[in-house]
Backbone as XML, in Angstrom:
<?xml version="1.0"?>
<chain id="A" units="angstrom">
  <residue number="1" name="UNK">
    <atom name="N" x="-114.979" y="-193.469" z="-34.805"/>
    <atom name="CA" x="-113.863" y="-193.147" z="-33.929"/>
    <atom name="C" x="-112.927" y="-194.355" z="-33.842"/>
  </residue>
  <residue number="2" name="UNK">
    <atom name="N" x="-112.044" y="-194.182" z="-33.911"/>
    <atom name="CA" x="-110.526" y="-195.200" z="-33.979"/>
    <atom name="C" x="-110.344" y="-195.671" z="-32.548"/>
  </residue>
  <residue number="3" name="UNK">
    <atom name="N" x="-110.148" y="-197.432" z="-32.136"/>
    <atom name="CA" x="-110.006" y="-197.566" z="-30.982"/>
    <atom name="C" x="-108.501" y="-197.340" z="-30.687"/>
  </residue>
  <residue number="4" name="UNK">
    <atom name="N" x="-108.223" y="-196.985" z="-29.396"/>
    <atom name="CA" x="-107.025" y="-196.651" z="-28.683"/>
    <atom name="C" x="-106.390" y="-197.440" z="-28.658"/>
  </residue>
  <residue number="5" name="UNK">
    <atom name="N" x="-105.009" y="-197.762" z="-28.787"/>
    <atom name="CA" x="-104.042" y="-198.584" z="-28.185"/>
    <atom name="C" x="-104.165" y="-198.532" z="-26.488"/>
  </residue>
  <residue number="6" name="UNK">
    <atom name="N" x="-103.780" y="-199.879" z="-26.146"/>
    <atom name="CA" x="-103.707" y="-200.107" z="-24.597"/>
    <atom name="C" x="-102.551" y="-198.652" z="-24.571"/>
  </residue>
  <residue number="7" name="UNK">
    <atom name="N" x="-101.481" y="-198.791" z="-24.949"/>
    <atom name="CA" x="-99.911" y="-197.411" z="-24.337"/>
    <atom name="C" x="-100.829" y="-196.251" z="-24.799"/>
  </residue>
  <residue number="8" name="UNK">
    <atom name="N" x="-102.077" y="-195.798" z="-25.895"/>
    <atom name="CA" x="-102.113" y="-194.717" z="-25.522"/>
    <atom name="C" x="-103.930" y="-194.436" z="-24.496"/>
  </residue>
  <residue number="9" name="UNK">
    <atom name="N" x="-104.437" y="-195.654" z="-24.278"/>
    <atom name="CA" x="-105.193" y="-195.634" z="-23.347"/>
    <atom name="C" x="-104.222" y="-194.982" z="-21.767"/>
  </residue>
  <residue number="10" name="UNK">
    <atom name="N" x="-103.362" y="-195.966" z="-21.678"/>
    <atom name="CA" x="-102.530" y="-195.318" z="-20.415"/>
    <atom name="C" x="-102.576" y="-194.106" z="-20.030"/>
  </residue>
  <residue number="11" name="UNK">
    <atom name="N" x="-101.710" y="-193.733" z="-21.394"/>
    <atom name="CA" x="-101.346" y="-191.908" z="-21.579"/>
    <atom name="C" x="-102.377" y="-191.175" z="-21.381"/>
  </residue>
  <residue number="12" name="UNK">
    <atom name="N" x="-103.401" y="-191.653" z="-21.807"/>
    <atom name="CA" x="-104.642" y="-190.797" z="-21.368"/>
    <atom name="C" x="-104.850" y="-190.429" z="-20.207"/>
  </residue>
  <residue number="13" name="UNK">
    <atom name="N" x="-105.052" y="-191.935" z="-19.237"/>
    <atom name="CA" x="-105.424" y="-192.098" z="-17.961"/>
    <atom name="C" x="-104.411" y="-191.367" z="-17.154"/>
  </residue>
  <residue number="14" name="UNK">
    <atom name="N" x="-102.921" y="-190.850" z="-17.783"/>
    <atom name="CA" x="-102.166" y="-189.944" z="-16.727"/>
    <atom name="C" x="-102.166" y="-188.846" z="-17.020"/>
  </residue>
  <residue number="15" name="UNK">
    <atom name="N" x="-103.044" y="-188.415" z="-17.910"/>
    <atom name="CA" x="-102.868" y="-186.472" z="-18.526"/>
    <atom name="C" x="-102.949" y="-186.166" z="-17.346"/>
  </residue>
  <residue number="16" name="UNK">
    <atom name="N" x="-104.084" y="-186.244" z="-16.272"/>
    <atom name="CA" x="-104.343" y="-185.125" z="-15.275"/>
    <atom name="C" x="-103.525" y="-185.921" z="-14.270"/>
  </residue>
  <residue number="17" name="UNK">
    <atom name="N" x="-102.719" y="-186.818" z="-13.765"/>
    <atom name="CA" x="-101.681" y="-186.990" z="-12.972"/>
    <atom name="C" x="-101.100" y="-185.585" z="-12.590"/>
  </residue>
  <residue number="18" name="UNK">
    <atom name="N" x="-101.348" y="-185.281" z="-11.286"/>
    <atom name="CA" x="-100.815" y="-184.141" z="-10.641"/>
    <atom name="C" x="-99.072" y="-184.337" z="-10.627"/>
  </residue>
  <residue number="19" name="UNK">
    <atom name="N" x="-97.988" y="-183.588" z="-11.676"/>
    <atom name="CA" x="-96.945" y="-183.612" z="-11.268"/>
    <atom name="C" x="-96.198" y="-182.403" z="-11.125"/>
  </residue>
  <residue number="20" name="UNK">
    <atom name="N" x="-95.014" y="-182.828" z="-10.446"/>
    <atom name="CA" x="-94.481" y="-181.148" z="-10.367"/>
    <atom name="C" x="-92.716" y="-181.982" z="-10.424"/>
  </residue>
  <residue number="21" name="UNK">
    <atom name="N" x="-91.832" y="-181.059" z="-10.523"/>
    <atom name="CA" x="-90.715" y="-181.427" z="-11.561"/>
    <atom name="C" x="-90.061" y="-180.380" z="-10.673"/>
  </residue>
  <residue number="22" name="UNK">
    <atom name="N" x="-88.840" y="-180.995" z="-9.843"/>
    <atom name="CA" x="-88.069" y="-180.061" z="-9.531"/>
    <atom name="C" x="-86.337" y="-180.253" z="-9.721"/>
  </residue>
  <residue number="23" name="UNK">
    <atom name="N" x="-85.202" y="-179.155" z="-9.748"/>
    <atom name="CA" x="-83.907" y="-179.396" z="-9.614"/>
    <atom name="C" x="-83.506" y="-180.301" z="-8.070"/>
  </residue>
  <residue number="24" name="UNK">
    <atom name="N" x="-82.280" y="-181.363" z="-8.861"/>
    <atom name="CA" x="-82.172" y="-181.980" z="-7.825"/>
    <atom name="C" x="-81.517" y="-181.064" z="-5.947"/>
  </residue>
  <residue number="25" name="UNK">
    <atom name="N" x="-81.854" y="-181.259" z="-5.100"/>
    <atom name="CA" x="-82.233" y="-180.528" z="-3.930"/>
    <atom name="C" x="-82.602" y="-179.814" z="-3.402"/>
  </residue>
  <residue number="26" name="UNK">
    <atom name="N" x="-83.729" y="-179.286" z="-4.841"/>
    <atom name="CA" x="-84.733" y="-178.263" z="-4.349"/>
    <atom name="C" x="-86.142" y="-178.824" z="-4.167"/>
  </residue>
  <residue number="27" name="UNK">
    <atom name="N" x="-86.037" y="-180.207" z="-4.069"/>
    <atom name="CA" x="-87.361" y="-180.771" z="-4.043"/>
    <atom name="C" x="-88.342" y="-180.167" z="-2.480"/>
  </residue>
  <residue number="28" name="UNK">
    <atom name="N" x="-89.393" y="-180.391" z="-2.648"/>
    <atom name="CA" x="-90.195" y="-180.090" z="-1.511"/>
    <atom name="C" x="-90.286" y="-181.331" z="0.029"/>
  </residue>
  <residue number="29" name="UNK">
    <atom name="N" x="-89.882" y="-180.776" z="1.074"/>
    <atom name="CA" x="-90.280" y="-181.676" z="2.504"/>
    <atom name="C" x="-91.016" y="-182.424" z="2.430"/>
  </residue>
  <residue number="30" name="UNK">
    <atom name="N" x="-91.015" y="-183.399" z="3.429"/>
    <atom name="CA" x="-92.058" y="-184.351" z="3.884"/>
    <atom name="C" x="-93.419" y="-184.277" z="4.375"/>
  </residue>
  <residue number="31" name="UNK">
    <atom name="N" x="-93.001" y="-182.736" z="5.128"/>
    <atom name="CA" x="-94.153" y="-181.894" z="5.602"/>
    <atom name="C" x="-95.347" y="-182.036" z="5.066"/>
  </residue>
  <residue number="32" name="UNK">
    <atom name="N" x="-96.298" y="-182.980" z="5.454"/>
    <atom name="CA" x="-98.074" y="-182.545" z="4.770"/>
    <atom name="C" x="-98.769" y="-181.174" z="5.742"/>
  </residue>
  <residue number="33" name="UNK">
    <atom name="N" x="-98.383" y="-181.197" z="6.684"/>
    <atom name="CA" x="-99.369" y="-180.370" z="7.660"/>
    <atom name="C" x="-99.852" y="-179.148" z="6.883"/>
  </residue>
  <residue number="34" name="UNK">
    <atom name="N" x="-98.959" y="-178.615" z="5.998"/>
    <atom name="CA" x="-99.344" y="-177.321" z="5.339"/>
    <atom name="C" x="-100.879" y="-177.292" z="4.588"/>
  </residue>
  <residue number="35" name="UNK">
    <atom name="N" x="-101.063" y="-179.040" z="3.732"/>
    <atom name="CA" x="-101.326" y="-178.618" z="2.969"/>
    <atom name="C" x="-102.471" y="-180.653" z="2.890"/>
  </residue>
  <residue number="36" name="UNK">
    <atom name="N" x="-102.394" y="-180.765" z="3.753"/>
    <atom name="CA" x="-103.770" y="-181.647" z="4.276"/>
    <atom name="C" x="-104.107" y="-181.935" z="5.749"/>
  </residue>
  <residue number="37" name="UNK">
    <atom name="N" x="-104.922" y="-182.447" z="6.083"/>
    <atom name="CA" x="-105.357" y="-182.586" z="7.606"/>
    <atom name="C" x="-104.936" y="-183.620" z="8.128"/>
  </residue>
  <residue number="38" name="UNK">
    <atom name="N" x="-105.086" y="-183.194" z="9.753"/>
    <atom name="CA" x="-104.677" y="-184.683" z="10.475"/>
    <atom name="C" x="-105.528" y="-185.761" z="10.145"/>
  </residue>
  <residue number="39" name="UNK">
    <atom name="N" x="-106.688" y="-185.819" z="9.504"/>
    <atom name="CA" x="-107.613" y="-187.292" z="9.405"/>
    <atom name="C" x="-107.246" y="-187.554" z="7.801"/>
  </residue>
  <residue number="40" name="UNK">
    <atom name="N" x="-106.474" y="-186.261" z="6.807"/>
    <atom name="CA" x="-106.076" y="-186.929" z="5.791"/>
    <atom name="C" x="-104.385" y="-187.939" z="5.829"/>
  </residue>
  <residue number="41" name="UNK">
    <atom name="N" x="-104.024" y="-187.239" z="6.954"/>
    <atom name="CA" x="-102.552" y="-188.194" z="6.897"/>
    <atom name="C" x="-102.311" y="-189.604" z="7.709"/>
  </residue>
  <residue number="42" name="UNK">
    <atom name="N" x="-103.738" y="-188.983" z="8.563"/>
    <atom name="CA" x="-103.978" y="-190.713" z="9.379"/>
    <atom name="C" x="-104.404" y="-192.073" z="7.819"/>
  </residue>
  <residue number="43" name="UNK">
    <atom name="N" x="-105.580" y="-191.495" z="7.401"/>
    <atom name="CA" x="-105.301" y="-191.857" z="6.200"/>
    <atom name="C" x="-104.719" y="-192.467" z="5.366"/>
  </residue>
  <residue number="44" name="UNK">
    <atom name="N" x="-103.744" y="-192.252" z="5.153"/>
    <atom name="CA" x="-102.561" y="-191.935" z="4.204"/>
    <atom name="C" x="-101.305" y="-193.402" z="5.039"/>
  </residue>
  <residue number="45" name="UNK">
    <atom name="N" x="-101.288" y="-192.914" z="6.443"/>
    <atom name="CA" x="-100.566" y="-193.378" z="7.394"/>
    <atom name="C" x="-101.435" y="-195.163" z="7.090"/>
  </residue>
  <residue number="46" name="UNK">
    <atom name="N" x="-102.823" y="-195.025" z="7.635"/>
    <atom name="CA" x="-103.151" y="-196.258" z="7.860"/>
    <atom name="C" x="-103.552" y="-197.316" z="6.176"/>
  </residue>
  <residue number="47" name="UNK">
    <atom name="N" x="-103.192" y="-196.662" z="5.077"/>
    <atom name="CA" x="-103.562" y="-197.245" z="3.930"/>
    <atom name="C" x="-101.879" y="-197.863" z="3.605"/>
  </residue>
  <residue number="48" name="UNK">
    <atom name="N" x="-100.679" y="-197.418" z="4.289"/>
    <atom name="CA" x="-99.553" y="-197.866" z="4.055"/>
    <atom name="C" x="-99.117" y="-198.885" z="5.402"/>
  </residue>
  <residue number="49" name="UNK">
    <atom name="N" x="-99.840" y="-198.746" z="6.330"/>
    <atom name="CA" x="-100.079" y="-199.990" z="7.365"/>
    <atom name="C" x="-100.606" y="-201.252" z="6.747"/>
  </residue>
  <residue number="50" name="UNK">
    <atom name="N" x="-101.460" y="-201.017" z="6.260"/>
    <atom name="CA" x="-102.643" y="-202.073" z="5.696"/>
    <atom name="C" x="-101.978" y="-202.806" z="4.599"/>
  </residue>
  <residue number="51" name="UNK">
    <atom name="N" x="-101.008" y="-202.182" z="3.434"/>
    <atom name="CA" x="-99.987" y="-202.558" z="2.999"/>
    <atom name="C" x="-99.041" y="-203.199" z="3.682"/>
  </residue>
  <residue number="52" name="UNK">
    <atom name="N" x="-98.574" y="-202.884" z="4.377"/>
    <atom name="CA" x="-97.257" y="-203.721" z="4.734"/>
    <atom name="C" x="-97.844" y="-204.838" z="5.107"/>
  </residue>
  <residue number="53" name="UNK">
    <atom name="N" x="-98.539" y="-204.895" z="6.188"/>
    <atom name="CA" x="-99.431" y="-206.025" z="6.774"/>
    <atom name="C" x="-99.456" y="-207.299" z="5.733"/>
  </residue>
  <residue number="54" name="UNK">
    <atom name="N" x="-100.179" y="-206.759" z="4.549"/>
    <atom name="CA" x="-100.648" y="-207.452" z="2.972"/>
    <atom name="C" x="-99.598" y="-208.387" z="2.699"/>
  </residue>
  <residue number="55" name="UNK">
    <atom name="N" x="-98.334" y="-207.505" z="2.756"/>
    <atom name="CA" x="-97.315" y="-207.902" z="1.829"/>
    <atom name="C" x="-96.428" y="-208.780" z="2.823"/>
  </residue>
  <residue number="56" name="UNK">
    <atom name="N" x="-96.154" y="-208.613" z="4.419"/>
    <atom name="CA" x="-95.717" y="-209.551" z="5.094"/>
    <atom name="C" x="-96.211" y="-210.858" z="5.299"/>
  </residue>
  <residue number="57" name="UNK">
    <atom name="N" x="-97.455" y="-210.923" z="4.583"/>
    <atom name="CA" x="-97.955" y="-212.312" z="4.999"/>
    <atom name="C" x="-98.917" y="-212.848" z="6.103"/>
  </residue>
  <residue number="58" name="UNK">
    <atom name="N" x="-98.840" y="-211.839" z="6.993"/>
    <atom name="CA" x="-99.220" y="-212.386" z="8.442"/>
    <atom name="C" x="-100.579" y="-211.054" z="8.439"/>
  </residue>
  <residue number="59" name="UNK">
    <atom name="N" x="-101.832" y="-211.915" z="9.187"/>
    <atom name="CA" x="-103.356" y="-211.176" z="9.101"/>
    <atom name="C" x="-102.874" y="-209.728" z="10.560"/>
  </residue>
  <residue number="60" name="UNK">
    <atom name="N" x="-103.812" y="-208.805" z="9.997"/>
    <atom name="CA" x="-103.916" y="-207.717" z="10.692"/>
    <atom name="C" x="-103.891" y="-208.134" z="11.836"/>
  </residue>
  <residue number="61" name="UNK">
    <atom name="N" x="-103.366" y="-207.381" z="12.903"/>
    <atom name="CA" x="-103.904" y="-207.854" z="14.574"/>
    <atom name="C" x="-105.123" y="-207.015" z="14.930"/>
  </residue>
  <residue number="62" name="UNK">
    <atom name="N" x="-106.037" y="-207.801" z="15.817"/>
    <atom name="CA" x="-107.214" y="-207.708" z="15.886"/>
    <atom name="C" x="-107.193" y="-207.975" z="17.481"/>
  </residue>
  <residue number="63" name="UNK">
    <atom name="N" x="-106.737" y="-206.783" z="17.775"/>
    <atom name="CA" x="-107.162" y="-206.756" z="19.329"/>
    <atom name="C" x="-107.525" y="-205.219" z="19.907"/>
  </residue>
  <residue number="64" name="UNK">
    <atom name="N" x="-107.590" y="-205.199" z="21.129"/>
    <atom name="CA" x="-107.778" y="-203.463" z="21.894"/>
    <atom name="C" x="-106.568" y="-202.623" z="22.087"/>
  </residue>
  <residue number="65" name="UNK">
    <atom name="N" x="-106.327" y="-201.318" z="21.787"/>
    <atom name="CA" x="-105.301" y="-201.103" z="21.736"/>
    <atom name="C" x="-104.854" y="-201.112" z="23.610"/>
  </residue>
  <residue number="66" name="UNK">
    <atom name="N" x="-105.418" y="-201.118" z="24.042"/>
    <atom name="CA" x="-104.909" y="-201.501" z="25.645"/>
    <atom name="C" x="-104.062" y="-202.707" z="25.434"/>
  </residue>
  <residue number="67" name="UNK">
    <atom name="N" x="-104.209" y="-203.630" z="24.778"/>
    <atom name="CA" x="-103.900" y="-204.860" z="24.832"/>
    <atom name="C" x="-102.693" y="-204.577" z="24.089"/>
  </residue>
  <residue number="68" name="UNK">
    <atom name="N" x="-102.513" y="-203.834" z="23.101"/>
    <atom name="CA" x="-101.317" y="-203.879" z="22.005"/>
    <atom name="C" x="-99.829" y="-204.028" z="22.654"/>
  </residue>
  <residue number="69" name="UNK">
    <atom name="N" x="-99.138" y="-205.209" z="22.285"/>
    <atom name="CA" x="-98.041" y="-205.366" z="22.477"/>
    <atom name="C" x="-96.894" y="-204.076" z="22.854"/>
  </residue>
  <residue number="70" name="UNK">
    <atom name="N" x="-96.101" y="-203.944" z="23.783"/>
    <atom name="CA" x="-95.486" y="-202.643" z="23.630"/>
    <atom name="C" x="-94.386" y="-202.877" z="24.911"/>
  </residue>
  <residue number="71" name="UNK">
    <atom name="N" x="-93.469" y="-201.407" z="25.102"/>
    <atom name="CA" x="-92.713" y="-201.600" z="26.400"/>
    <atom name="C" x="-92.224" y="-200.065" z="26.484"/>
  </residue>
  <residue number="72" name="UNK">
    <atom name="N" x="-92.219" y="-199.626" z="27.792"/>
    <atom name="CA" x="-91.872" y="-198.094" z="28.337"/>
    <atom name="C" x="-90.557" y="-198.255" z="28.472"/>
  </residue>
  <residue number="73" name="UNK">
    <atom name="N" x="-89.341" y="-197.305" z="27.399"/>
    <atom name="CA" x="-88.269" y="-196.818" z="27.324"/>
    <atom name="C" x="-87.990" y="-195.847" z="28.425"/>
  </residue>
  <residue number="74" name="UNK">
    <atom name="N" x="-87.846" y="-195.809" z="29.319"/>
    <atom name="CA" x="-87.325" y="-194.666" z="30.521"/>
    <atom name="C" x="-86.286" y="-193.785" z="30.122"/>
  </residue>
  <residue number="75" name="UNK">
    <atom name="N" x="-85.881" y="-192.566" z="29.942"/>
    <atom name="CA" x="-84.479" y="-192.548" z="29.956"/>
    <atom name="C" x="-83.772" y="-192.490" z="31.528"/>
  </residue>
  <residue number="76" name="UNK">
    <atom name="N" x="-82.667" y="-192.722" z="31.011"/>
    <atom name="CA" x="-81.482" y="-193.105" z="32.298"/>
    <atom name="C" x="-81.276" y="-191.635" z="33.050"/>
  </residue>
  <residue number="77" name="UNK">
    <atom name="N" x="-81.140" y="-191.364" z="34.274"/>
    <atom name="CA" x="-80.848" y="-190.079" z="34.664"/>
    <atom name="C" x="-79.873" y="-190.570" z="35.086"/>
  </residue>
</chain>
């Protein structure tokens, strides 16, 4: 058997890449709810937290969320 090139090792590794191909502004919403769960988008949510975190430089905060920095917006009547 003939070894692979690294470009068509790649190609391999994306055959089953789930894609879908649409006209421009018929693409599909943001919407997951249809079509995963709330503990898959927390998920999803906290693996792009963990990223940013990474990439700003500065270590996760490591406290209680009681404690978490914050402030109550009122609106004005």
């Amino acid at each position: 058997m003939t070894e692979l090139s690294e470009k068509e090792r790649r190609a391999v590794a994306r055959r089953d890449w789930p894609v879908s191909v649409y006209r421009l502004g018929e693409e599909l919403g943001d919407d997951l709810s249809a079509s995963t769960t709330p503990e898959e988008r927390l998920a999803m949510m906290w693996e792009l937290a963990e990223r940013a975190w990474l990439f700003s430089g500065n270590p996760v905060p490591d406290y209680d969320r009681k404690d978490a920095p914050g402030r109550v917006i009122r609106p004005q009547s």
